[in-house]
C-alpha positions as CSV (number, residue, x, y, z in Angstrom):
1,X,104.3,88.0,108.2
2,X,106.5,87.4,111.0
3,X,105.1,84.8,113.8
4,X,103.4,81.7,113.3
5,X,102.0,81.4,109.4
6,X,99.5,79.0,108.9
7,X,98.9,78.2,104.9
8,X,96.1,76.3,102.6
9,X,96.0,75.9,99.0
10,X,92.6,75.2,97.7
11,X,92.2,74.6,93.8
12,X,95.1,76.9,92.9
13,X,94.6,79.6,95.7
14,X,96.4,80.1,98.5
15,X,95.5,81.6,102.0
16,X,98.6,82.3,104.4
17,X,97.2,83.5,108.0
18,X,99.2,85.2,110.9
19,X,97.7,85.7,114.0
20,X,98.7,87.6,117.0
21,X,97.4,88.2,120.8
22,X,96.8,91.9,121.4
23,X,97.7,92.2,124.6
24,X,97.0,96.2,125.0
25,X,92.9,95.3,123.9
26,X,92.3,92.2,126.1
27,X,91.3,92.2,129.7
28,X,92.1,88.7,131.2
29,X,90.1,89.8,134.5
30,X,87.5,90.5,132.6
31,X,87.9,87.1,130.6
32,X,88.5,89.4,127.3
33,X,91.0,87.8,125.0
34,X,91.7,89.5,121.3
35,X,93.5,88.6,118.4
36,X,94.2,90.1,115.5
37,X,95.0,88.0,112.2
38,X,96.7,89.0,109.1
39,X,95.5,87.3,105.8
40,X,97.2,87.2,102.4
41,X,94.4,85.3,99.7
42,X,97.0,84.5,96.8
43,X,95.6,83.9,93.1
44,X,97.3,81.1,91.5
45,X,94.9,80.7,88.6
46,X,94.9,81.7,85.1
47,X,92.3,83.9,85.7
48,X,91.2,86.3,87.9
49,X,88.7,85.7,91.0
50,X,86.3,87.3,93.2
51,X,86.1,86.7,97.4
52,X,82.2,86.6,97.3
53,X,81.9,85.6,100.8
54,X,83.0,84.2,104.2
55,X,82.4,81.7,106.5
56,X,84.1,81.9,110.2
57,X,84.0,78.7,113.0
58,X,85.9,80.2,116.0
59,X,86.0,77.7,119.3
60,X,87.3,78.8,122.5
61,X,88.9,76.6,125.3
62,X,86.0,76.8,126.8
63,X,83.9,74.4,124.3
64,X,82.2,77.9,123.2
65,X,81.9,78.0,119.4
66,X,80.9,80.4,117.3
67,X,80.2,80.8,113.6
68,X,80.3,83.9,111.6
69,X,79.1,83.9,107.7
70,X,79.1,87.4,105.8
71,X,79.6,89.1,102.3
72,X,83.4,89.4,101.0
73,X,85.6,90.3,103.8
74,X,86.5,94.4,105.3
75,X,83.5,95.5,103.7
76,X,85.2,94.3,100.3
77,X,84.3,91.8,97.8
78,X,88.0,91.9,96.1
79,X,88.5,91.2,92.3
80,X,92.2,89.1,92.5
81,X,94.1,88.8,89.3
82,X,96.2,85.9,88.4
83,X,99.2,85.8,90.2
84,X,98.3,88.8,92.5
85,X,97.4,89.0,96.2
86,X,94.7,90.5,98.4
87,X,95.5,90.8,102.0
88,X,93.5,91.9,104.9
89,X,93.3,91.9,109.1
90,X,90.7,91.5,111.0
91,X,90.3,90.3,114.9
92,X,88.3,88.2,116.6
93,X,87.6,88.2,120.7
94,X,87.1,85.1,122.6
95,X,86.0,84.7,126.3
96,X,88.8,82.2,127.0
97,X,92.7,82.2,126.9
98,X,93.2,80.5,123.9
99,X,90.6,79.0,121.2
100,X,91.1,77.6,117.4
101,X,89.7,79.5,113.7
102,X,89.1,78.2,110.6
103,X,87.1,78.5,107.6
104,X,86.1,79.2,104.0
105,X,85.8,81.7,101.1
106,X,83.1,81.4,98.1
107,X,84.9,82.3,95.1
108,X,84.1,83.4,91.7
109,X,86.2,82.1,88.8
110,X,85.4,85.4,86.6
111,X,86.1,83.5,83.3
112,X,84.5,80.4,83.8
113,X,81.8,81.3,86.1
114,X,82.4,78.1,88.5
115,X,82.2,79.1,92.3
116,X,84.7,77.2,94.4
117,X,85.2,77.2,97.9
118,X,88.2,78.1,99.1
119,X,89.7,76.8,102.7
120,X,91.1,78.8,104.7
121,X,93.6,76.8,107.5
122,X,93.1,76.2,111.2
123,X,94.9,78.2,113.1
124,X,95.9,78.5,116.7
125,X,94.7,81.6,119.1
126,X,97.2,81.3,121.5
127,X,97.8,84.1,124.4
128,X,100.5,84.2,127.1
129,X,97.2,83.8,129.5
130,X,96.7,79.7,128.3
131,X,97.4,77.5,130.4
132,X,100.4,75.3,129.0
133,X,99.9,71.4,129.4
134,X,102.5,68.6,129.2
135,X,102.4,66.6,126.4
């Protein structure tokens, strides 16, 4: 992960996120804006776990706001052993220049049976399109 790493640790697993504008699949004249984002879903338990689920709330500059729920994540419901990683990319397209992602995994503890919900950390979807205001 090179750029801008956003990182959450929920109840001894931690989600980094990278995201990055893909310029060569947007069309700002078309008001077509993509990112893609990297995920790395680290287990630091003493036992393994199970990404179950997602849950997605995208918002664009724009005030437009959409949520997105869905089984495990890639097609994959991964089985993470204690101190190992799953990663993952995925992308999301937005109407507007710039817009905001965060959200959650349900979780399996495989010994214990507990679910947990796992946050995953607001991040930024920032293109060279966006505006830039003065703070």
């Amino acid at each position: 992960m090179d750029g801008d790493v956003f990182q959450q640790e929920t109840l001894g697993v931690l989600v980094r996120v990278e995201p990055a504008f893909l310029e060569f699949e947007s069309d700002p004249a078309q008001g077509r804006y993509v990112w893609s984002y990297a995920i790395d879903v680290e287990n630091r338990l003493q036992e393994p776990v199970q990404l179950l689920s997602r849950y997605w709330r995208i918002t664009d500059a724009l005030g437009i706001t959409q949520e997105v729920r869905g089984q495990g994540v890639v097609g994959q419901q991964p089985v993470i052993a204690p101190g190992a990683s799953f990663s993952y990319s995925s992308a999301a397209p937005l109407h507007a220049s710039s817009g905001l992602m965060h959200g959650h995994y349900e979780m399996a503890r495989l010994h214990s049976g507990d679910t947990i919900t796992v946050a995953v950390p607001a991040f930024a979807l920032d293109s060279p399109h966006a505006q830039r205001l003065a703070n």
